[in-house]
VODODREN-456371 format. One record per atom (N, C-alpha, C, O, CB): residue in one letter; x, y, z. Coordinates in steps of 0.001 Angstrom, whole numbers, plus 500000, padded with zeros to 6 digits. Glycine has a CB too. Example, Ala and Ser with C-alpha at 12.3 -4.5 7.8 and 13.67 -1.06 7.14 Angstrom:
BEGIN
a513190494310507800/a512300495500507800/a513200496700507800/a514236496681508465/a511308495527509046/s512850497750507080/s513670498940507140/s512900500030507870/s513409501138508039/s514084499402505725/
END
This chain:
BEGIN
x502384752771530751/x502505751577529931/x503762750817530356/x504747751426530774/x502552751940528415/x503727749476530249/x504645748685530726/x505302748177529563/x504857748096528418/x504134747705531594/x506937747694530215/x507584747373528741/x507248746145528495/x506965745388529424/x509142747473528562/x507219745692527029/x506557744537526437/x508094743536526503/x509226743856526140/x505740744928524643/x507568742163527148/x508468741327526951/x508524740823525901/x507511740960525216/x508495740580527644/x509689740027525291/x509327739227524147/x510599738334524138/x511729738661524500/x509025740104522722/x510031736719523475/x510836735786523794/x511029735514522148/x510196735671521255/x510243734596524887/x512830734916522033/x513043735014520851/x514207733951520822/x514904733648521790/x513267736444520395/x514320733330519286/x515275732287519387/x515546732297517908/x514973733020517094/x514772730850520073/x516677731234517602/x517011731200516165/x516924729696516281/x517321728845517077/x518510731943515581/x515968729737514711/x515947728147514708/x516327727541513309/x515373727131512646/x514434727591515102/x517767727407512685/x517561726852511069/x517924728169510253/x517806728250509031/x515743726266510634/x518444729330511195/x518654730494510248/x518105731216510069/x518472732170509382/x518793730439509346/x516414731061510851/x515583731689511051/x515213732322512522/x515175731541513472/x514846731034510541/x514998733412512689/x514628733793513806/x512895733867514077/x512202734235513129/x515342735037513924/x512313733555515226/x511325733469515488/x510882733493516944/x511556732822517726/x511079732637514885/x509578734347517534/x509643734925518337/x507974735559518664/x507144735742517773/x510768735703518032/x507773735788519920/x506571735945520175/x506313737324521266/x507222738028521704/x506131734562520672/x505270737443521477/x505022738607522314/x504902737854524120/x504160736877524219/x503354739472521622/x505439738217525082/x505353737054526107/x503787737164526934/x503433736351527788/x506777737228527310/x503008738274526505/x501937738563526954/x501218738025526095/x500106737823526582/x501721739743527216/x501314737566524685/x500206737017523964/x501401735711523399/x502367735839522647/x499299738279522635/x501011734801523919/x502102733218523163/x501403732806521845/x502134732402520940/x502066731395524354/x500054732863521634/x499628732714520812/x499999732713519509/x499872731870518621/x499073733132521019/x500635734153519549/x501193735203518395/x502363735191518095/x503139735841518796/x501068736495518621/x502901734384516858/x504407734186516877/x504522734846515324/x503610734976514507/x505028732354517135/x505852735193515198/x506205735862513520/x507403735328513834/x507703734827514917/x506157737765512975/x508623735527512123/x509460735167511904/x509988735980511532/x509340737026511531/x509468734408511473/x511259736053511059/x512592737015510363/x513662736146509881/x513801734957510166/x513392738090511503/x514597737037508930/x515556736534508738/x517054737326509139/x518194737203508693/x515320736210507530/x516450738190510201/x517336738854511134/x516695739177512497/x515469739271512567/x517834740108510512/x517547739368513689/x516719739815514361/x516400740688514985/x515883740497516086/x516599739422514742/x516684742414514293/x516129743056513772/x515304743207513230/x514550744121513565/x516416743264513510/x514945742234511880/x513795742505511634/x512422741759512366/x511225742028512468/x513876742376510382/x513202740824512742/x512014739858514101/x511649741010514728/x510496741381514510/x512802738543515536/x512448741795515581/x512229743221516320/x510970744320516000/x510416745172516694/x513524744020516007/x510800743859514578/x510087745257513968/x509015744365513868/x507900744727514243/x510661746193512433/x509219743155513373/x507887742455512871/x507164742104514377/x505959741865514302/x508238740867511794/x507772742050515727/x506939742020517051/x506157743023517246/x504952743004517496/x507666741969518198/x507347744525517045/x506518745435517363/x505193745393516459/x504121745511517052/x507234746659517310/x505190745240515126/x504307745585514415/x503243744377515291/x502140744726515712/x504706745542512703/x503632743326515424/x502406742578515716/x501546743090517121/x500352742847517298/x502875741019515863/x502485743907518146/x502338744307518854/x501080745738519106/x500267745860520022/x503466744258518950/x501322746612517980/x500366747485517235/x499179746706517035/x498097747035517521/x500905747997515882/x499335745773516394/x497885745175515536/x497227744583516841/x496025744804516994/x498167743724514071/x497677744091517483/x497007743099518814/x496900744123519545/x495763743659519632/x497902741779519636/x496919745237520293/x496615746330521170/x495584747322520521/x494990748112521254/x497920747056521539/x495346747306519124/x494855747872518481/x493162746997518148/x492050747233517675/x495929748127517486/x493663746304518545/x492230744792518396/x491624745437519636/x490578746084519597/x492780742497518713/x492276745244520638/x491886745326521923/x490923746639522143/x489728746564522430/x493158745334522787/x491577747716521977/x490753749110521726/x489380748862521483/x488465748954522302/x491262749950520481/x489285748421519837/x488040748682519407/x487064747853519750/x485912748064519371/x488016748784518226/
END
C-alpha cells in the first residue's frame, strides 16, 4: 500500500483539506489534527466503497 497524499490549508480559522487521490472529497476541522483524523476517516469510507 502506498502512502496517501493529502492537500491541506487554513482558510478563516478553518482548516480544510482533501484526499490528493480523490479531489472530489473534501472535509473540514477546526484543528488540524482533527482535519488529520477526519481524512483518514474519509479515507476508510472511500476505500471501503471501492471493495464492495
Amino acid at each position: 500500500m502506498h502512502p496517501v497524499k493529502i492537500v491541506y490549508w487554513q482558510d478563516e480559522g478553518k482548516w480544510l483539506g482533501y484526499l490528493l487521490d480523490y479531489p472530489d472529497y473534501w472535509t473540514q476541522a477546526e484543528t488540524l489534527e482533527e482535519l488529520k483524523i477526519n481524512l483518514n476517516d474519509l479515507f476508510c469510507d472511500i476505500t471501503k466503497l471501492h471493495l464492495s
